[in-house]
C-alpha positions in Angstrom: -18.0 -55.3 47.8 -21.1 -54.8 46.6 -23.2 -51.3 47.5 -26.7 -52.1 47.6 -28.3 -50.7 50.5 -31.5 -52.2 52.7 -34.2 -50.2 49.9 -32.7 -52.0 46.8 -35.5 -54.4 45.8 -32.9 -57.8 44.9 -31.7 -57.3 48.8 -32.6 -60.7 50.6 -34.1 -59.2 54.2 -34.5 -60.7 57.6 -38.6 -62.4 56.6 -36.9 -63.8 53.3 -34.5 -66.0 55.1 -35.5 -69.2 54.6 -34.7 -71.7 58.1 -32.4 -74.7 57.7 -31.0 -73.0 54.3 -27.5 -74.1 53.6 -25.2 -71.7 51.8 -21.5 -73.0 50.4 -19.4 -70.1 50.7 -16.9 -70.9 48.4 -13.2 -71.8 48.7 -9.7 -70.2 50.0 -6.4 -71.4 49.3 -4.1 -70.5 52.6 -0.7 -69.8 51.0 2.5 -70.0 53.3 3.4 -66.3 52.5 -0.5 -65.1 53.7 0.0 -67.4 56.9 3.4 -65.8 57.9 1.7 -62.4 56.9 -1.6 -62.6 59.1 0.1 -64.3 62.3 3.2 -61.8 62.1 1.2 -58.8 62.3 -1.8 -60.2 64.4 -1.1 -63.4 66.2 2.9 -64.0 66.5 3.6 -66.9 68.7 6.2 -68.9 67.1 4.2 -71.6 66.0 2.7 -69.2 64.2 5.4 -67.4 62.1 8.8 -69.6 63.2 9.4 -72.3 60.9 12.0 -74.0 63.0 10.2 -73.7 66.4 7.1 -75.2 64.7 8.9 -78.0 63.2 10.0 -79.1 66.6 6.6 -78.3 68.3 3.4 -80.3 68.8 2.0 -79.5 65.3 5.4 -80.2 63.4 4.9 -77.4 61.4 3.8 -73.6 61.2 -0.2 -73.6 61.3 -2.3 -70.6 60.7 -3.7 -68.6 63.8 -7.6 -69.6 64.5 -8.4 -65.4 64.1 -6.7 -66.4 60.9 -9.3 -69.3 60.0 -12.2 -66.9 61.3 -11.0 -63.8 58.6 -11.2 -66.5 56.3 -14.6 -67.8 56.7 -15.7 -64.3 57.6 -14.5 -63.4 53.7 -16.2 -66.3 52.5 -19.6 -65.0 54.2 -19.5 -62.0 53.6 -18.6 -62.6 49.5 -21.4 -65.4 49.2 -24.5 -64.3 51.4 -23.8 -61.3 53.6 -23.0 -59.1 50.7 -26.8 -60.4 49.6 -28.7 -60.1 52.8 -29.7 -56.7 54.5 -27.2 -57.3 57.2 -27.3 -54.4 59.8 -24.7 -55.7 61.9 -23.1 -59.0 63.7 -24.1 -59.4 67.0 -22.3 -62.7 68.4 -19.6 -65.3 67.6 -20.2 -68.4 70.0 -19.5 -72.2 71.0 -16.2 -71.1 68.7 -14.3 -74.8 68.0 -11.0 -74.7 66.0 -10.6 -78.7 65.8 -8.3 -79.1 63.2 -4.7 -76.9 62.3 -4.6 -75.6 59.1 -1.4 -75.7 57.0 0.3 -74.0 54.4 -1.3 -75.1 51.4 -4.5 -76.1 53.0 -7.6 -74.9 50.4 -10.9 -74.4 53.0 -14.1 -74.2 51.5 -16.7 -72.6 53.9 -20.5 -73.2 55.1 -23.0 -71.1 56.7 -26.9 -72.9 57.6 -29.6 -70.8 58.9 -30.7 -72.1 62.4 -33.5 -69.9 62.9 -35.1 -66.3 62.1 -36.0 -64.5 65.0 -38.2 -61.0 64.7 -37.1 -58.1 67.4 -39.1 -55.2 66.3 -40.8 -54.4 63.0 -37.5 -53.5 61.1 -35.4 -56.3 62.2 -34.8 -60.0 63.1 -31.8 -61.8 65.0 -30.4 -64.5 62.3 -29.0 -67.7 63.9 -26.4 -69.9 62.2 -24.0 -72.2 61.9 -20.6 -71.7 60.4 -17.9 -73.8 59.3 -14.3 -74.1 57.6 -13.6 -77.3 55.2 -10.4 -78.9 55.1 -11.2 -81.6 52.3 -13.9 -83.5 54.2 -12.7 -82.5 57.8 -14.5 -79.3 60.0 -11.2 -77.5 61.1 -13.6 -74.8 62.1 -17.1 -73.9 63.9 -18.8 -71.1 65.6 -22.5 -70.1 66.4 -23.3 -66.9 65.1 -25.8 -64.0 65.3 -26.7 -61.2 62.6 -29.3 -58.5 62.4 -30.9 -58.3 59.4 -33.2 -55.7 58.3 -37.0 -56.6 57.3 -38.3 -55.6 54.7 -40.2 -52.1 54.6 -43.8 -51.9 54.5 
């Protein structure tokens, strides 16, 4: 993680966000031992973490938990364009869509596009995107989001 702080001059603030911007956040392979790992400890229902009860289930086989998919893409975000911007905090997750179960062995490649730039005061703006997680050429994953982002100092 990077430690640049708002002042650092190569920090990319709320008035240098450019609207409509797409950013590719890179990719994530979902291993079948990470899976088991993140739903045991955080979301075990046994489609989740029980091999056998998922075979049998409506999804014939174990698929990741969607706060799973979301640490994912958060990662992603954060490692691409967050660890760039002068993010001062998140401030909503909406319209959240998990439309597609992701599987052991499933690589996701993420995708965040700025919707619009909105000024509060004179040190910060409201940052409205779209994110999404990749399966190949299918959206397993989508959400509305909101950050505060610092403007740059006079």
């Amino acid at each position: 993680m990077d430690d640049r702080d708002s002042t650092t001059p190569d920090v990319v603030h709320a008035d240098e966000i450019v609207v409509g911007t797409t950013h590719e956040l890179g990719e994530h392979l979902v291993t079948s031992a990470e899976l088991l790992e993140f739903a045991g400890h955080w979301d075990p229902q046994g489609f989740h973490v029980d091999e056998e009860l998922a075979a049998a289930g409506a999804f014939e086989g174990v698929i990741a938990s969607g706060i799973h998919s979301l640490a994912i893409v958060q990662r992603l975000a954060v490692d691409a364009v967050y660890s760039r911007w002068a993010v001062v905090a998140g401030r909503s997750f909406t319209d959240v869509r998990f439309s597609r179960p992701v599987r052991p062995g499933t690589t996701l490649a993420g995708r965040l596009r700025v919707d619009a730039v909105e000024p509060r005061d004179a040190s910060r703006s409201l940052v409205h995107e779209t994110v999404s997680l990749w399966d190949g050429e299918t959206c397993g994953l989508s959400y509305r989001a909101e950050v505060i982002a610092a403007r740059r100092p006079a």
